[in-house]
N, C-alpha and C positions, 0 to 999 in steps of 0.2 A: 448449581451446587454451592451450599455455603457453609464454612467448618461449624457442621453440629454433630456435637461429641455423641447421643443421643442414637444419630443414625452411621453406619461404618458406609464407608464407599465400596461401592459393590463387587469388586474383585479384588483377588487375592495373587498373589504371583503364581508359577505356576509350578504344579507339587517337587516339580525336580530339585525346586528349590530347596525342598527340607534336606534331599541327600547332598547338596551341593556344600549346604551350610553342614553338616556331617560330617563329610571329609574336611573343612576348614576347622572343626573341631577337632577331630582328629587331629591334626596334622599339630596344631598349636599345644594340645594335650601331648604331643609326642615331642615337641620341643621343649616342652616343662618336663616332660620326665629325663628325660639328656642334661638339663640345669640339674636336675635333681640328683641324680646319678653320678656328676660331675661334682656337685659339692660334696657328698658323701662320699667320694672315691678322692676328692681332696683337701677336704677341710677336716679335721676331727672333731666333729657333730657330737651333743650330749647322746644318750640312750633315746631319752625320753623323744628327741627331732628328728634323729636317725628312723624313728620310726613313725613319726608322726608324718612325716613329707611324703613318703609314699602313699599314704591313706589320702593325705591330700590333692594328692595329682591324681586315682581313681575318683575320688569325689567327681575334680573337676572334669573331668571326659566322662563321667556320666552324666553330667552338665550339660558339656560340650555338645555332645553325640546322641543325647538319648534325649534332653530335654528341650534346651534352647533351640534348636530348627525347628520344633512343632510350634514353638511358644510363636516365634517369627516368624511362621507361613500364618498364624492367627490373627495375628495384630497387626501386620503388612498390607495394605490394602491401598486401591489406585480406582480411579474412576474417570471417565471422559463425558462430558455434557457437552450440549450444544453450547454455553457459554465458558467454561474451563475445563481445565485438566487438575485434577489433585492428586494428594497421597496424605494416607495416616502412618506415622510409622508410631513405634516407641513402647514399651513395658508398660513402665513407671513414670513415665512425661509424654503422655500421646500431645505431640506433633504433627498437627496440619499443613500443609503448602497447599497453597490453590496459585493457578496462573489464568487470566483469563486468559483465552484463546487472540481477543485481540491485541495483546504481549507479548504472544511468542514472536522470537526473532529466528533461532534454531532449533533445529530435531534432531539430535543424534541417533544413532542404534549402536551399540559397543557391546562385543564377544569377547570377553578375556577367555585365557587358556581354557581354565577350568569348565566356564562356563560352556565352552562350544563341547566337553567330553558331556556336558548333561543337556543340551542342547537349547541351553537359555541364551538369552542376550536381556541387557536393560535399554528402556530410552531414555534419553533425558531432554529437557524441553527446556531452552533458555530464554531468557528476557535480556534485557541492557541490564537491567539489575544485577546484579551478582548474588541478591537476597533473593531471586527470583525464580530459582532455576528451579525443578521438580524432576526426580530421577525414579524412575520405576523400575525396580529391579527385578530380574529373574525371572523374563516372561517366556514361553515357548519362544525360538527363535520366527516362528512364522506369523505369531500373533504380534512380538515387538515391529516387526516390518511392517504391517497393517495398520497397528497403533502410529506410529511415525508418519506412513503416508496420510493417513486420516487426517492427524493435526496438523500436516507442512499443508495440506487442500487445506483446511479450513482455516489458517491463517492466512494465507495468498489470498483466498474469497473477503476475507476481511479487512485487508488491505485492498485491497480491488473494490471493494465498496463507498472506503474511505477516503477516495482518489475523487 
């Protein structure tokens, strides 16, 4: 596998993801409207902002909630090779990480709250480098378990070789 922009790596997280990212819009879209709500219940706002902030904060939770989580389950993408593990993430700056497999040091799997009510987890796959890590997020939680054993075997075999 080598960062060519040309070709996407071949999977995607997994669709839970787009509602996981939903409710995190939500939930940010509803602490903008509590700021919003809060300044106009204490500031004395012109006419013209008094009514313009509310159109703004629908904007953005149709942003939030309706666009952005499909935009990020498209552009999200991870792949495992016999030689690395990568990921593309980004909009407007696609970023690559690759790690070769004979780098990795550790495999995590991590379930935050949210994530186990949609039944994802991420890995993330570290090196000595701290520039090195690659974090795959949002994967079925049975599939990130898989993905982690798969690479914690193929780095052991790879040090076991190099011995």
């Amino acid at each position: 596998m080598h960062p060519d922009p040309a070709r996407a790596p071949a999977w995607s997280p997994s669709r839970n993801a787009i509602g996981l990212w939903a409710v995190q819009g939500a939930v940010g879209a509803l602490v903008l409207a509590a700021v919003v709500v809060a300044l106009e219940v204490l500031l004395p706002l012109p006419t013209w902002l008094a009514l313009l902030l509310p159109v703004l904060v629908v904007a953005e939770a149709v942003v939030a909630v309706g666009v952005a989580p499909r935009l990020r389950f498209r552009v999200h993408r991870w792949e495992v090779t016999d030689e690395a593990v990568g990921t593309r993430t980004g909009w407007l700056t696609r970023t690559w990480t690759l790690v070769p497999v004979s780098r990795i040091q550790t495999v995590d799997v991590t379930r935050g709250v949210v994530q186990q009510l949609f039944g994802l987890a991420s890995v993330a796959v570290l090196t000595a480098s701290s520039q090195g890590t690659v974090r795959i997020p949002h994967l079925d939680a049975d599939v990130a378990a898989r993905v982690a054993d798969d690479l914690a075997r193929r780095a052991e075999l790879v040090r076991d070789e190099a011995t």
